[in-house]
C-alpha positions in Angstrom: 50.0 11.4 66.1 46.3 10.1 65.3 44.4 9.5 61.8 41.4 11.5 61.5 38.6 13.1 58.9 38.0 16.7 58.1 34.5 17.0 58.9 34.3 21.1 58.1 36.2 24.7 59.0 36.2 26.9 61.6 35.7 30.1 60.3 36.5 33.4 62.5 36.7 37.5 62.2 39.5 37.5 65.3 42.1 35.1 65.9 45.1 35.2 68.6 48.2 36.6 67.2 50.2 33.3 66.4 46.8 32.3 64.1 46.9 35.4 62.1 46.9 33.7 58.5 45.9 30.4 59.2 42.6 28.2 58.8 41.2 25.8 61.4 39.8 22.7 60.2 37.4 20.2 62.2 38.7 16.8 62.5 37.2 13.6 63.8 39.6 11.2 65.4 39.5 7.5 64.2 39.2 5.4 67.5 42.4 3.8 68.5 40.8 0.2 67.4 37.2 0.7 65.6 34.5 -1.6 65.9 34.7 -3.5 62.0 30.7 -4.7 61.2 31.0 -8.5 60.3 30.1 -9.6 56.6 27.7 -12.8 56.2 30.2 -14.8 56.2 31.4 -13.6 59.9 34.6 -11.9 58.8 35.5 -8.6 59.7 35.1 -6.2 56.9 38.3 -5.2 55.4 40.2 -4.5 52.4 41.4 -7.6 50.6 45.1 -7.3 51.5 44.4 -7.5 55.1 44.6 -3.5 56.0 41.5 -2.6 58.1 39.4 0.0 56.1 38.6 3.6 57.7 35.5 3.5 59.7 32.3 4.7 58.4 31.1 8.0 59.1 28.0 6.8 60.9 30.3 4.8 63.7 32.3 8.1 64.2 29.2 10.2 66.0 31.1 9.7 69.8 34.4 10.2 68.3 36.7 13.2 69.6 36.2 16.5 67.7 39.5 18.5 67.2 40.3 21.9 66.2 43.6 21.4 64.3 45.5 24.3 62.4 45.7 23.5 58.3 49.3 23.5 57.3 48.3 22.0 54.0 45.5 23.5 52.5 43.2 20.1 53.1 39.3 20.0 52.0 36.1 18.5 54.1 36.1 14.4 53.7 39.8 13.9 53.1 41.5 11.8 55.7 44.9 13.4 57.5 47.0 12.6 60.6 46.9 15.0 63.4 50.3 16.4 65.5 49.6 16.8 69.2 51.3 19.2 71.3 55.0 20.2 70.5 54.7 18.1 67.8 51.8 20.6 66.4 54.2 23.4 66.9 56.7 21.9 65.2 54.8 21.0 62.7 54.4 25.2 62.0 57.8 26.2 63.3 60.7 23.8 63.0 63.1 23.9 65.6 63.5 25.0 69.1 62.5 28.6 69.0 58.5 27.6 68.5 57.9 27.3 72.4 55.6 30.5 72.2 53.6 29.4 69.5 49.5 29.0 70.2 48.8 25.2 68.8 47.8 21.8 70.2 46.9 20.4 67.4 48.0 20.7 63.6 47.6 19.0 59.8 51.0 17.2 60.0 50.1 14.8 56.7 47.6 14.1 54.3 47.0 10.6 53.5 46.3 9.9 49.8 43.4 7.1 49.5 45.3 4.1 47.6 44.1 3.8 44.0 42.2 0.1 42.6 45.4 -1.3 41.5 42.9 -3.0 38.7 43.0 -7.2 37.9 45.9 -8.9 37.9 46.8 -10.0 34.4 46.7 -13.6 33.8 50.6 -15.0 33.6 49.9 -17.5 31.2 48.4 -14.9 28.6 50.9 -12.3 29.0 53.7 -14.6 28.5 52.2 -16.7 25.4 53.5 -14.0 21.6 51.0 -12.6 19.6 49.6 -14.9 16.7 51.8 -14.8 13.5 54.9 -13.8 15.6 58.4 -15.4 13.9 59.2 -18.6 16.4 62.6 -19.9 16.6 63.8 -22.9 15.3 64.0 -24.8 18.8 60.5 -23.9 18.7 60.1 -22.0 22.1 59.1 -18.2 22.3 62.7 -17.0 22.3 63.6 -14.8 19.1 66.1 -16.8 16.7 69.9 -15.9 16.9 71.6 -13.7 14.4 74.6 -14.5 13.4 77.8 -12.9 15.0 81.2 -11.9 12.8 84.3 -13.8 13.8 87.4 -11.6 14.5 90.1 -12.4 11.9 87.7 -13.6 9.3 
């Protein structure tokens, strides 16, 4: 399985039997280990948790083109990972009776981009209570105990 961006469709008039139905997207493969341009600072450019960010779009121009059936309906600019070979053809007919089917390549997963988790909020404010909140007598944050009925009393 390989990581790649749908780059456009293939669109056609005829198609081979086992296609009837289907759409054909482009796909550019990610390089196995792409080149990361260097910030001032001489760090590889990355995301801030250490993940390596996709490559731009300019350094993909000698990356593979593949013709991969769409399994799950995926638009131009969205990033998927490819199945190669039986895993393609099991990708559109689960199980052993797919060994006739015409695929070398297919749409096995989309990959959602991650969303900005947003700023951390600061521990100390979150914990501190709101202004005018009732304190307990000890005189930490902790609401005061209510008293509890004795059995037999």
């Amino acid at each position: 399985m390989k990581r790649g961006l749908v780059v456009g469709e293939i669109w056609a008039t005829r198609k081979a039997r086992g296609l009837d139905g289907r759409q054909l997207k482009l796909v550019v493969e990610y390089p196995q280990y792409p080149e990361q341009p260097a910030q001032a600072d001489g760090q590889a450019d990355g995301q801030a948790d250490g993940r390596a960010s996709p490559p731009a779009l300019a350094t993909l121009g000698l990356a593979p083109l593949v013709v991969a059936v769409d399994t799950l309906d995926v638009r131009s600019g969205q990033e998927v990972l490819l199945a190669y070979g039986s895993g393609a053809r099991n990708v559109l007919v689960p199980g052993p009776d797919n060994r006739y089917e015409l695929c070398d390549a297919a749409v096995a997963m989309l990959i959602d981009p991650e969303p900005d988790p947003g700023p951390e909020p600061d521990p100390v404010q979150a914990a501190a209570p709101a202004e005018g909140a009732p304190r307990s007598a000890a005189g930490d944050d902790r609401a005061p105990a209510t008293p509890v009925a004795k059995r037999g009393s």
